[in-house]
Kinemage of the C-alpha trace (Angstrom):
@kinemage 1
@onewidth
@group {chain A} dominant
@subgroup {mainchain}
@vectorlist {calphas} color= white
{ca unk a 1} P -19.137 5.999 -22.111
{ca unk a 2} L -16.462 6.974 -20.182
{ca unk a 3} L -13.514 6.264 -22.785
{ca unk a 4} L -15.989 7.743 -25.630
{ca unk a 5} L -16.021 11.092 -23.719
{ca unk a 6} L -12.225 11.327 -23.643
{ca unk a 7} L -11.521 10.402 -27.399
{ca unk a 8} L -14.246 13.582 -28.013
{ca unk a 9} L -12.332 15.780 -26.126
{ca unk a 10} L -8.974 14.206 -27.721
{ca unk a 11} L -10.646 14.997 -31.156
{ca unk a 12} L -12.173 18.387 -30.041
{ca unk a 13} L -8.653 19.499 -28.784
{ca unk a 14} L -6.613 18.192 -32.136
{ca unk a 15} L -9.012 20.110 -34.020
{ca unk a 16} L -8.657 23.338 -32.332
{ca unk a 17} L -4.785 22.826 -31.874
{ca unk a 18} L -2.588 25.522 -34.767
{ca unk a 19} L -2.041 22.570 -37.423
{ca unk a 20} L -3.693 22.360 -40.797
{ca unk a 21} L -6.907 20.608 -41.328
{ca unk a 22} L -5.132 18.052 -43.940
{ca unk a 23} L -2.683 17.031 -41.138
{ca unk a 24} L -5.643 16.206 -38.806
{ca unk a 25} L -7.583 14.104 -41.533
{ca unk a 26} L -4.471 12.384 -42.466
{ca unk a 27} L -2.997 11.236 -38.669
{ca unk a 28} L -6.488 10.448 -37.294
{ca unk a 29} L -9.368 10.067 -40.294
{ca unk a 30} L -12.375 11.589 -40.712
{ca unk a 31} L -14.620 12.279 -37.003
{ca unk a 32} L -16.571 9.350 -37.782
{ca unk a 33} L -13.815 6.996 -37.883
{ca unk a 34} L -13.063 8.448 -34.724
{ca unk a 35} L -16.242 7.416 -32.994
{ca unk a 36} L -16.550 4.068 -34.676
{ca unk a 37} L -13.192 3.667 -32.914
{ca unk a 38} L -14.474 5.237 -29.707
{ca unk a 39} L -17.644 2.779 -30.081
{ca unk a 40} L -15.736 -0.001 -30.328
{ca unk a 41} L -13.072 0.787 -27.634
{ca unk a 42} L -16.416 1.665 -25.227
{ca unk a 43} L -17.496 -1.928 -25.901
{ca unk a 44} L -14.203 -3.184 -24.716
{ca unk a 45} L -14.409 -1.260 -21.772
{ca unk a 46} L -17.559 -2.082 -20.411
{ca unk a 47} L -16.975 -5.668 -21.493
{ca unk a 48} L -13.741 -5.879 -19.010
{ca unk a 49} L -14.200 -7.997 -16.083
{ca unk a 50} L -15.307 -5.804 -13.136
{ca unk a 51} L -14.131 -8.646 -10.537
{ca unk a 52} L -11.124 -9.942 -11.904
{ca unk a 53} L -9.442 -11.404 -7.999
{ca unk a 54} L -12.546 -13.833 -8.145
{ca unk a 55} L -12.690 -17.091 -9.582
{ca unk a 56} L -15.814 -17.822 -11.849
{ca unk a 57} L -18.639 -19.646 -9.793
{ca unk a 58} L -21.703 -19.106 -7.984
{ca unk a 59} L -20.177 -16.491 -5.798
{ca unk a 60} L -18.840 -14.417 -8.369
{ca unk a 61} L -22.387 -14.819 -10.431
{ca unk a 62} L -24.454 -13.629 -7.481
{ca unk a 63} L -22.690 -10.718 -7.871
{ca unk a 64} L -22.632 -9.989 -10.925
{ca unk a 65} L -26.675 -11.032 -11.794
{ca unk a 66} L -27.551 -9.058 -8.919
{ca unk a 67} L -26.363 -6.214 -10.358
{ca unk a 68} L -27.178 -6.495 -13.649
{ca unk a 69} L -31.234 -6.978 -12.651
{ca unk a 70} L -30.967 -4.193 -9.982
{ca unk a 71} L -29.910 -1.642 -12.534
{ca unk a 72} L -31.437 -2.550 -15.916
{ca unk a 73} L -34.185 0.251 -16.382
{ca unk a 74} L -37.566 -1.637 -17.339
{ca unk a 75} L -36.293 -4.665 -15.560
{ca unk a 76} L -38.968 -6.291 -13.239
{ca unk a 77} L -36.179 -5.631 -10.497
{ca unk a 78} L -34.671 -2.409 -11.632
{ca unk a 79} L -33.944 -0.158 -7.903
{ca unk a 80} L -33.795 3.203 -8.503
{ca unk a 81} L -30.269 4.967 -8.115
{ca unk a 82} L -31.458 6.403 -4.613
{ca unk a 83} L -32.562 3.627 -3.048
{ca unk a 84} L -29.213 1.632 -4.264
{ca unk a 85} L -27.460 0.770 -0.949
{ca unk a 86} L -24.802 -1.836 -0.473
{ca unk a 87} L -23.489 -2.238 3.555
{ca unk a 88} L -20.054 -4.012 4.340
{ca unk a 89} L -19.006 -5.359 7.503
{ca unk a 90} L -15.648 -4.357 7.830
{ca unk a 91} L -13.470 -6.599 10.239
{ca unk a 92} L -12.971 -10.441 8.413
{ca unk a 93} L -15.369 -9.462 5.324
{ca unk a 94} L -13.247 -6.132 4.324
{ca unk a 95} L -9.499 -6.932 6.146
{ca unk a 96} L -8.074 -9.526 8.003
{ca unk a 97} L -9.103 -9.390 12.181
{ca unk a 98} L -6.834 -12.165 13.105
{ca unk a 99} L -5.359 -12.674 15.496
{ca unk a 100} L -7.437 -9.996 16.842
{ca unk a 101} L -9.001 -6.935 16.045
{ca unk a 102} L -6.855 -3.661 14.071
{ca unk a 103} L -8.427 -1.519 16.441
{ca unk a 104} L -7.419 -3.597 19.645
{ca unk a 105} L -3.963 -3.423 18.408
{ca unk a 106} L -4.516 0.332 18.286
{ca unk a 107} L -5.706 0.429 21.865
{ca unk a 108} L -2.790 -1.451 23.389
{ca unk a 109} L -0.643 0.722 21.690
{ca unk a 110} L -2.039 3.873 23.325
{ca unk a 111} L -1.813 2.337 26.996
{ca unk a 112} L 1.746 3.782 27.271
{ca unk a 113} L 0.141 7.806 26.666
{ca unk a 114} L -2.554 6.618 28.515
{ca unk a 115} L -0.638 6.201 31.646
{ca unk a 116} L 1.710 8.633 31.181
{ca unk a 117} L -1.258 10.960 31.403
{ca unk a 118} L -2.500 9.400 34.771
{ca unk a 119} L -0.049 7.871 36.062
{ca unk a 120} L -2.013 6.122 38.367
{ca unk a 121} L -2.768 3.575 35.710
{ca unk a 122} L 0.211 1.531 36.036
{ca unk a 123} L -0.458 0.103 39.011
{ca unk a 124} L -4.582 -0.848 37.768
{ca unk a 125} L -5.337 -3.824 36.375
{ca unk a 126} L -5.715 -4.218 33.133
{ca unk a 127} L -2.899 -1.917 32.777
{ca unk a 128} L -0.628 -3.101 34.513
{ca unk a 129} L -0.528 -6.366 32.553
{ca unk a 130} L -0.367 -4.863 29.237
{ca unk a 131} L 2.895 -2.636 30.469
{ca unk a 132} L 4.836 -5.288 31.418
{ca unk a 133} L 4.859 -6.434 28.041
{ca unk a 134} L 3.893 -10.314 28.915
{ca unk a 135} L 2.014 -12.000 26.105
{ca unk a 136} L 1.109 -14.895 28.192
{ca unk a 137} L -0.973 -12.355 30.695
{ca unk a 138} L -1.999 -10.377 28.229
{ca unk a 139} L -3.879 -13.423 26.639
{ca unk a 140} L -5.660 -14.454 29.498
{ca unk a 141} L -6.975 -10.606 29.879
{ca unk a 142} L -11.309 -10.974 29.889
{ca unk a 143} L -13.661 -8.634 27.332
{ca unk a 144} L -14.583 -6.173 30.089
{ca unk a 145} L -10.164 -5.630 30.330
{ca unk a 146} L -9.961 -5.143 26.845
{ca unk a 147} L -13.381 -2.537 27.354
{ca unk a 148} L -11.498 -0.613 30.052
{ca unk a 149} L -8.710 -0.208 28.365
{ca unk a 150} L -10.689 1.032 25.326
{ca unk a 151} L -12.388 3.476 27.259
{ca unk a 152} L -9.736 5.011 28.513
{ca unk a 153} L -7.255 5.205 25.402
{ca unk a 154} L -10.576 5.933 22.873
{ca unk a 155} L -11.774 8.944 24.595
{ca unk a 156} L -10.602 12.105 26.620
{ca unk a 157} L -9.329 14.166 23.571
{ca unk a 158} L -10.739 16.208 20.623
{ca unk a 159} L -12.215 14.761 17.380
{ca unk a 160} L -9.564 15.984 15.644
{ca unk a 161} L -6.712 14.987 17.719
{ca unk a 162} L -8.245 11.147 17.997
{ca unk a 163} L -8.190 11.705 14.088
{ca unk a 164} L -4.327 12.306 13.940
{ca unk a 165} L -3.463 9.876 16.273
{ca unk a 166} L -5.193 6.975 14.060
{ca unk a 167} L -3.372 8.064 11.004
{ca unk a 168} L -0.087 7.969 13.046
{ca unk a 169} L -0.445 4.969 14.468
{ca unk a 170} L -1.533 3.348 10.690
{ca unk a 171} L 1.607 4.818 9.198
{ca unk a 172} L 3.932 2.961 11.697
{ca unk a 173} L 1.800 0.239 12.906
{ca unk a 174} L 2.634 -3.430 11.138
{ca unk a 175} L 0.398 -6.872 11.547
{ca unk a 176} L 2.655 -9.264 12.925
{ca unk a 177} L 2.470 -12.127 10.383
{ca unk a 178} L 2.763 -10.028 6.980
{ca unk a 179} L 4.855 -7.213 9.065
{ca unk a 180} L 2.960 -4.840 6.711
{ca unk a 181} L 0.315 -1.822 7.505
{ca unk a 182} L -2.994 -2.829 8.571
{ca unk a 183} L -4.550 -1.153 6.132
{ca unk a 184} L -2.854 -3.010 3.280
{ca unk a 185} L -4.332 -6.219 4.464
{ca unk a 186} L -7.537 -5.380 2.623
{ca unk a 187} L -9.541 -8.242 0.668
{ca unk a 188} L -8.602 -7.010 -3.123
{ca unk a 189} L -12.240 -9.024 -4.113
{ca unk a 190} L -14.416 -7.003 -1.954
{ca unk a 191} L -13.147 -4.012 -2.394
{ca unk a 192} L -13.475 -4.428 -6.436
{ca unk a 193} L -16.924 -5.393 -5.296
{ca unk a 194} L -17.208 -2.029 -3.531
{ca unk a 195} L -16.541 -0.167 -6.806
{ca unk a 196} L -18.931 -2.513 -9.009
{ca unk a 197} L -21.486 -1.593 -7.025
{ca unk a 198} L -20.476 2.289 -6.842
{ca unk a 199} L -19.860 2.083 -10.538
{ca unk a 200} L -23.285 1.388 -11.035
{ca unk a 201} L -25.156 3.885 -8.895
{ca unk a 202} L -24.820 2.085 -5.542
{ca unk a 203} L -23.979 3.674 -2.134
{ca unk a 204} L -21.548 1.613 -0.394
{ca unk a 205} L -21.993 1.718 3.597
{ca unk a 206} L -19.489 0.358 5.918
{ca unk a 207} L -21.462 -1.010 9.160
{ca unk a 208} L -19.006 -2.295 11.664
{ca unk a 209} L -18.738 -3.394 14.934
{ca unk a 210} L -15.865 -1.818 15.712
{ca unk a 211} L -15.495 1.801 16.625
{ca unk a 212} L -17.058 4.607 14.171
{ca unk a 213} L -14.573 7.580 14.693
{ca unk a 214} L -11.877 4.557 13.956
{ca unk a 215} L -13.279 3.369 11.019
{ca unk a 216} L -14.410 6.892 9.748
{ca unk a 217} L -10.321 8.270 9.991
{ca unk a 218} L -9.302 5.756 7.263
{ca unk a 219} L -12.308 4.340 5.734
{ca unk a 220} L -11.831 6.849 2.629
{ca unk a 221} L -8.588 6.673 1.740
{ca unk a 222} L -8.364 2.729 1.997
{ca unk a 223} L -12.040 1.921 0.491
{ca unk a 224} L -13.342 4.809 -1.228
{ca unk a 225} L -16.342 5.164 1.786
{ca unk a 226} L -16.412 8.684 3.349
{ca unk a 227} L -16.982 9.294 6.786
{ca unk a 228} L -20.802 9.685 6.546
{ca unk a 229} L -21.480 6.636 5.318
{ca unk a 230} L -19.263 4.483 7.809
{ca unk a 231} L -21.876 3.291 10.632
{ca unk a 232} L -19.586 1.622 13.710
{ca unk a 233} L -20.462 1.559 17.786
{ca unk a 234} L -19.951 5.131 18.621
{ca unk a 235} L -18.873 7.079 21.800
{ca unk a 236} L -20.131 10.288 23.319
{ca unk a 237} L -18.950 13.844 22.753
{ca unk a 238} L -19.323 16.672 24.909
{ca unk a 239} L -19.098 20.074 23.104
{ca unk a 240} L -16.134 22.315 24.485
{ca unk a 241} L -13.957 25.601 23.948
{ca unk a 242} L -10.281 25.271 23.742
{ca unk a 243} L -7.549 27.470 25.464
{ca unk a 244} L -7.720 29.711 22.257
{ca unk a 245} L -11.727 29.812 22.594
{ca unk a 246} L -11.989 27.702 19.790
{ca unk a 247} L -15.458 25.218 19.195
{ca unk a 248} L -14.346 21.782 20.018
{ca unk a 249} L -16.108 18.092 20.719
{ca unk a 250} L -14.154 15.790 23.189
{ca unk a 251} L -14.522 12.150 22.886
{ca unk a 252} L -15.870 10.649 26.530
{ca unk a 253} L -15.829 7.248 27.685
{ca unk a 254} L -19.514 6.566 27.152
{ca unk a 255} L -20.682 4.509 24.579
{ca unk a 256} L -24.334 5.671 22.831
{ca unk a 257} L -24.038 2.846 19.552
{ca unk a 258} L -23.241 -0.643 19.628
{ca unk a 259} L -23.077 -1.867 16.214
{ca unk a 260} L -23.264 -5.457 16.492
{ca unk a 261} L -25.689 -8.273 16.174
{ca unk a 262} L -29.242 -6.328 16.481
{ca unk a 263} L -27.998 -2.921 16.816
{ca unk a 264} L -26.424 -2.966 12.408
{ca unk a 265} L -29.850 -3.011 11.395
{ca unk a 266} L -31.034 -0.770 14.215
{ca unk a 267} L -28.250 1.517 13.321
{ca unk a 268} L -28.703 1.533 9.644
{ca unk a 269} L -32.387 2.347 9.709
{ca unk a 270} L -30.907 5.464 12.269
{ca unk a 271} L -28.286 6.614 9.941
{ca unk a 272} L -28.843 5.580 6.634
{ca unk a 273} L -33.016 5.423 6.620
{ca unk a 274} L -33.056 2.758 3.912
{ca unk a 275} L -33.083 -0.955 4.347
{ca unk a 276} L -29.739 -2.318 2.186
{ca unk a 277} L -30.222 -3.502 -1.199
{ca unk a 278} L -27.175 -5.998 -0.622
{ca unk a 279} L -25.251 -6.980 2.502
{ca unk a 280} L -22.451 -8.430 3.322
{ca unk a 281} L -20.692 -10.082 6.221
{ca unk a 282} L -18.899 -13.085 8.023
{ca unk a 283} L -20.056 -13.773 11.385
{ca unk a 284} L -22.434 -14.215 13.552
{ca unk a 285} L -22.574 -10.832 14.247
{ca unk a 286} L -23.178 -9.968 10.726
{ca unk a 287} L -26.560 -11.775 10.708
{ca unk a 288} L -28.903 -9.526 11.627
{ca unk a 289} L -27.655 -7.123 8.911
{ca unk a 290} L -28.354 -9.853 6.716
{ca unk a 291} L -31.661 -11.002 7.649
{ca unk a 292} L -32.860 -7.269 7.484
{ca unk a 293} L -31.980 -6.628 3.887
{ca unk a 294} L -33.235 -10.335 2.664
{ca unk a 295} L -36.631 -9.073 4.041
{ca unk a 296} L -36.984 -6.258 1.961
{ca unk a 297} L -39.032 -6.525 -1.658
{ca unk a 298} L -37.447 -7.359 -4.967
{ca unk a 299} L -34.047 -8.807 -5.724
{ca unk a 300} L -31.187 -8.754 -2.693
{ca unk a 301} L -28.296 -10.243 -2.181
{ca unk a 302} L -26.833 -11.423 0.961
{ca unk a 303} L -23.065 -12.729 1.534
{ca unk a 304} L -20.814 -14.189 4.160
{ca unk a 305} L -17.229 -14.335 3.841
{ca unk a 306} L -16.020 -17.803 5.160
{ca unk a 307} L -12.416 -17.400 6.383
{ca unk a 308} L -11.151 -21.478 4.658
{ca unk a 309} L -7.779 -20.753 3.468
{ca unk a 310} L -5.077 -21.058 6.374
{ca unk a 311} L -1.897 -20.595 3.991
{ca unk a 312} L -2.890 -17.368 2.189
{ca unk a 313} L -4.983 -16.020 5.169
{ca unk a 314} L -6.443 -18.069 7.880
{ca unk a 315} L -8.794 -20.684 8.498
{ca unk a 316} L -11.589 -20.472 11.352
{ca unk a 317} L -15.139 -21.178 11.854
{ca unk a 318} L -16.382 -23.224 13.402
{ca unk a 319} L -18.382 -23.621 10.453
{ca unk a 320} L -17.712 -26.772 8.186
{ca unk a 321} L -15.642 -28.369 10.711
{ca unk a 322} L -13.244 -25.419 10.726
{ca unk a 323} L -10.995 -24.480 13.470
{ca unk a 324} L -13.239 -22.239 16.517
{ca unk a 325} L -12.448 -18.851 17.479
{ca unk a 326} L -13.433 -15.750 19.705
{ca unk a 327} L -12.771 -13.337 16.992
{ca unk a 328} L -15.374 -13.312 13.834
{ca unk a 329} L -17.051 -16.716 14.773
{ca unk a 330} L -18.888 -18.197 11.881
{ca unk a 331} L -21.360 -20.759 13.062
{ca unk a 332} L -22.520 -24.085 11.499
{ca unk a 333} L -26.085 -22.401 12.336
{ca unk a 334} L -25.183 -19.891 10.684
{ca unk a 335} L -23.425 -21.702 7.392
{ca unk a 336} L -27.358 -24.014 7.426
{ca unk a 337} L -29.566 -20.291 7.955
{ca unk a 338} L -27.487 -19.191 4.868
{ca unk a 339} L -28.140 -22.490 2.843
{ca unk a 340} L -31.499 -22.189 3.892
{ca unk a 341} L -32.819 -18.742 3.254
{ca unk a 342} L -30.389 -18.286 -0.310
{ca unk a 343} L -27.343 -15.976 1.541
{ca unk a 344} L -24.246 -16.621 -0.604
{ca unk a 345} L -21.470 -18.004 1.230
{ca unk a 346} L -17.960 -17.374 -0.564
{ca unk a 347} L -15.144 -19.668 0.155
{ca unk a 348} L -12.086 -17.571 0.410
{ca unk a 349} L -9.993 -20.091 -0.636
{ca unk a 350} L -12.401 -21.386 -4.006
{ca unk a 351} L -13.162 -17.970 -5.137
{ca unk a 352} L -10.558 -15.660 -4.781
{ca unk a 353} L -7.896 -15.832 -7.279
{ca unk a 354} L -6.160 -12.957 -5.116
{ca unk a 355} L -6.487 -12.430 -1.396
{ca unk a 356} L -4.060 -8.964 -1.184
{ca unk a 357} L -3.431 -6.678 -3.646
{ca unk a 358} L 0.461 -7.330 -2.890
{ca unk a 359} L 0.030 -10.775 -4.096
């Protein structure tokens, strides 16, 4: 429909251009040659492969069915357009999170500001490990380090500013195995899945563990989700004035949302108000999400990610006798709940032709 509406607007604009009627009729035929040609080039388009980084199999057929029976009017499981909503984990289903978290990377890397703006810092623990720069200490450094040194370098500054620093830090910042921007290391499959669905009247939602105002300062630019419809954990803000008497909310070292495990599906119903239509994850804190949109009526679709392919990516599970890990663990429980209640488990390494779109 798309490519029919441009040829019209080709034709309408030859015809109205200063050139004799003869010359149009003789370069481009008569109008209705011009829309056979515009039917048949529409047909083309729409037959195109909307997923071409996945390999054909189930995976790839969930998909597409799914859609095809959610948005086929008269269909016994046609949704209508506004209740059409599609949530994404984001860390190991939409970019890689080995060998940790983007955002933890982010945090270290504010420690330095951090202390330079208390300088009693450096001499506190956590701190005081991550300034000396050793990687062996640094690894041994518990959950509730890695929270205090979130809450310090995530909060004390406006909205705006947090904003700025986030894009600064993604324009320099580089993963250390593919020594390229974080936000390049997106999964080329899902996010042509995230247009399929938007190109056919679904909302796409990303529902994250990780922290909202992050998520929400790049979320548009590197998956086509605006901020409103990123749901992450979220921190308080306190309302404020600035020197110049100017409105302003500071971020404070409180945390009101944590969007993991029970609190997606808590936090979806909060901020969205509609159960998902489709859902998709790749750990065990993804499961909730999941169970909550299989519940609803009519057709859904539920899928995990499962991380298989240690040469173009990594491999971890502990699911399927994989390697374990601390950072998106994917269960054997929760490989059998997904066999057992019809979730769609995608092998990265079976069904994706491409991992990165710098392949």
């Amino acid at each position: 429909m798309k490519f029919m509406i441009l040829v019209q607007r080709t034709w309408g604009s030859v015809i109205s251009a200063n050139r004799p009627a003869g010359h149009v009729r003789r370069r481009f035929g008569s109008p209705l040659a011009v829309l056979g040609l515009s039917l048949i080039a529409s047909t083309t388009l729409f037959a195109a492969d909307p997923l071409p980084s996945w390999n054909e199999g189930s995976a790839k057929q969930a998909i597409v069915e799914f859609v095809k029976a959610t948005t086929q009017e008269g269909g016994a499981q046609f949704v209508a357009p506004a209740e059409r909503i599609a949530t994404f984990d984001q860390d190991g289903t939409l970019w890689v999170e080995q060998p940790a978290y983007s955002q933890l990377f982010y945090c270290l890397s504010r420690v330095p500001a951090a202390v330079e703006a208390k300088p009693d810092l450096a001499q506190v623990e956590p701190f005081k490990t991550v300034l000396s720069g050793d990687r062996a200490a640094m690894a041994k450094l518990t959950l509730d380090d890695y929270l205090k040194i979130a809450m310090v370098t995530l909060s004390g500054m406006p909205t705006d500013e947090f904003k700025q620093q986030v894009h600064d830090w993604l324009a320099k910042a580089r993963d250390p195995r593919w020594k390229r921007p974080f936000n390049e290391l997106t999964y080329k499959p899902m996010k042509e899945v995230m247009q399929y669905l938007r190109d056919n009247g679904y909302k796409t939602y990303i529902v994250t563990g990780g922290g909202q105002d992050f998520v929400r300062a790049y979320a548009e630019e590197t998956y086509g989700v605006p901020p409103e419809q990123v749901v992450g954990s979220a921190g308080a803000t306190e309302y404020g004035y600035d020197k110049s008497g100017k409105p302003e909310l500071i971020k404070m070292p409180k945390i009101l949302l944590n969007d993991n495990d029970a609190g997606k599906p808590e936090n979806i119903y909060l901020m969205v108000g509609r159960q998902p239509q489709a859902a998709f994850g790749n750990s065990t804190g993804d499961k909730q999400m999941l169970e909550y949109t299989k519940a609803g009526k009519g057709a859904r679709l539920a899928m995990l990610v499962l991380h298989d392919d240690a040469d173009r990516e990594y491999a971890y599970g502990p699911a399927q006798g994989l390697p374990d890990t601390k950072v998106g663990t994917f269960t054997e429980s929760l490989y059998n709940q997904a066999t057992h209640e019809g979730w769609t488990v995608i092998s990265m390494k079976k069904d994706w032709k491409k991992i990165f779109a710098f392949e």
